[in-house]
N, C-alpha and C positions, 0 to 999 in steps of 0.2 A: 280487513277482509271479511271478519266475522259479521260486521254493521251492512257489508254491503248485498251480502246475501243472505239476512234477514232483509232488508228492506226490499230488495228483487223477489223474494219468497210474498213479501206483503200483497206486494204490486201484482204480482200474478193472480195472488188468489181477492185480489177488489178486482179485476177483469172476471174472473170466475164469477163475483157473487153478481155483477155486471151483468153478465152472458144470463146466469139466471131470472135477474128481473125482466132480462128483454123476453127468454120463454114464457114468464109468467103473463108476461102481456098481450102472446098469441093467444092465452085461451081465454074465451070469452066467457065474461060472467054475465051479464044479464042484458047488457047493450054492447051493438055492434061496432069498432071503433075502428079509425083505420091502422091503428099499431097493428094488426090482426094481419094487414098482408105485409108486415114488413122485412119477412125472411123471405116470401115469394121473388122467382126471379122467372124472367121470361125470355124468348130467345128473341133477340131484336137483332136484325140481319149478323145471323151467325154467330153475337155473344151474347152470355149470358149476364142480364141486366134486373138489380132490382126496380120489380113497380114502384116502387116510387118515386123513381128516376124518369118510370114513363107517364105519369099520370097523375091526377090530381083525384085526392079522396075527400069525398061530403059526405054526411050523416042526416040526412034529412026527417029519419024519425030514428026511434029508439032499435029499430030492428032491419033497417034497411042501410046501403053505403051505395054511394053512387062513385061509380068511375070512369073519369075521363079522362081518356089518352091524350097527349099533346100533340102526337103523332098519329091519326088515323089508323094507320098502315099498321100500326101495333095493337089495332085490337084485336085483332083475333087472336094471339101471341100472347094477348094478357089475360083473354078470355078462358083459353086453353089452359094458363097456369092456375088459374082461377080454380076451373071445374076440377080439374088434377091435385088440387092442392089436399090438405085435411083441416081445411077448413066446414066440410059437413054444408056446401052450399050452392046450390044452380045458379049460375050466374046467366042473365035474361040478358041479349045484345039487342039494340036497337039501332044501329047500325054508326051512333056517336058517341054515347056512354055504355057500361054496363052498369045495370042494376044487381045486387044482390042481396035477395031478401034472405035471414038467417029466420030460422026455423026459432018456434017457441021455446025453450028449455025445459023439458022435461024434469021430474026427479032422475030417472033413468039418469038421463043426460048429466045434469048436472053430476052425481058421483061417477059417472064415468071421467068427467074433464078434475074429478076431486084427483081422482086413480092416475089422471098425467101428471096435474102438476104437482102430487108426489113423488112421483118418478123423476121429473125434472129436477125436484129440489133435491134428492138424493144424487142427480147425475152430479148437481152442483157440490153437494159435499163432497162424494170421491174425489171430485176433480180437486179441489181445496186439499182435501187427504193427499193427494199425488203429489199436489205441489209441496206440503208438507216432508214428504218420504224423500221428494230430490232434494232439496234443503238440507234435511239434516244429515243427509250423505254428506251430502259436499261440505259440510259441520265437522261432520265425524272423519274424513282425510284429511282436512287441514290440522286436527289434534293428531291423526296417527301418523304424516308428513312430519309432526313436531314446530311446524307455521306458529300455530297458537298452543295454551295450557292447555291442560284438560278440565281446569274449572271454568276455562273462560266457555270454552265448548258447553259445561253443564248447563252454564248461565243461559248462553246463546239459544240453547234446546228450551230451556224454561221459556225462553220468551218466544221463541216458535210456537210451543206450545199456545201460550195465550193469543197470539196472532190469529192461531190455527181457532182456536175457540172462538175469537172477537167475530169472525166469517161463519161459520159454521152458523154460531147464534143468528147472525143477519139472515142468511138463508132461510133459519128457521122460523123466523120474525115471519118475512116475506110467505112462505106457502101457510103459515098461521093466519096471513089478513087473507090470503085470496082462498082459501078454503071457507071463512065466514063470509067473502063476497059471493064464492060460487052456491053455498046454503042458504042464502039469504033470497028469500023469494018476496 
């Protein structure tokens, strides 16, 4: 019992540190990529659909992304998620793809997007911290149920504990490279 909810505790928080690398790769550091629209979704007759289910993304220069619907009828639907997005970008319709040129990076700029994806890597630890706290509940009943001892419980906590570390660190790996990607001019 004790094995299987440390290793569900594991597995939630590698989905956690997961989830973070995919925010970290919405924000842009110095060229425009298509991972950027990959949480965008857009209304394609009445559900809601990720673009990249509608459309195909090129990178034609370091600052520009072209996209092409597969479906016509969905550009304006993509266009619209587009402009709406926080992405910080005018996306230009030409009536078969959109063009969207990203703006220069600023210093400005740049420690503004330092300022999210601190915030992001912080979401990402709470979230690791919570999965931590449900864990070692469900640790701490099955000793006072009397299921298991209470050193095995101690044990069990100790390697929560370094689990909880092992994530923690990665996340903090992860906003350490993309903060000298985003300073890096």
């Amino acid at each position: 019992m004790i094995n299987e909810t440390l290793k569900e505790a594991d597995q939630k928080m590698g989905k956690a540190v997961e989830v973070t690398r995919e925010d970290f790769a919405g924000i842009r550091a110095g060229r425009a990529h298509p991972s950027m629209f990959a949480r965008l979704t857009a209304d394609y007759y009445g559900t809601p659909t990720p673009l990249q289910q509608l459309a195909g993304f090129t990178s034609p220069e370091a600052r520009i992304i072209l996209v092409q619907p597969y479906d016509v009828g969905a550009l304006g639907a993509i266009e619209r998620s587009i402009r709406e997005s926080d992405l910080g970008v005018n996306p230009s319709n030409d009536g078969k793809m959109i063009r969207c040129v990203f703006p220069e990076l600023t210093e400005e700029r740049r420690k503004e997007y330092t300022k999210v994806a601190r915030a992001k890597a912080e979401d990402g630890r709470v979230s690791v911290r919570n999965i931590r706290r449900t864990a070692k509940q469900s640790l701490e009943k099955l000793g006072a149920d009397g299921e298991v001892g209470k050193d095995d419980v101690t044990g069990a906590e100790k390697k929560l504990d370094a689990t909880t570390k092992k994530h923690t660190d990665a996340i903090d790996e992860m906003l350490k490279h993309k903060e000298a990607e985003l300073l890096e001019v």
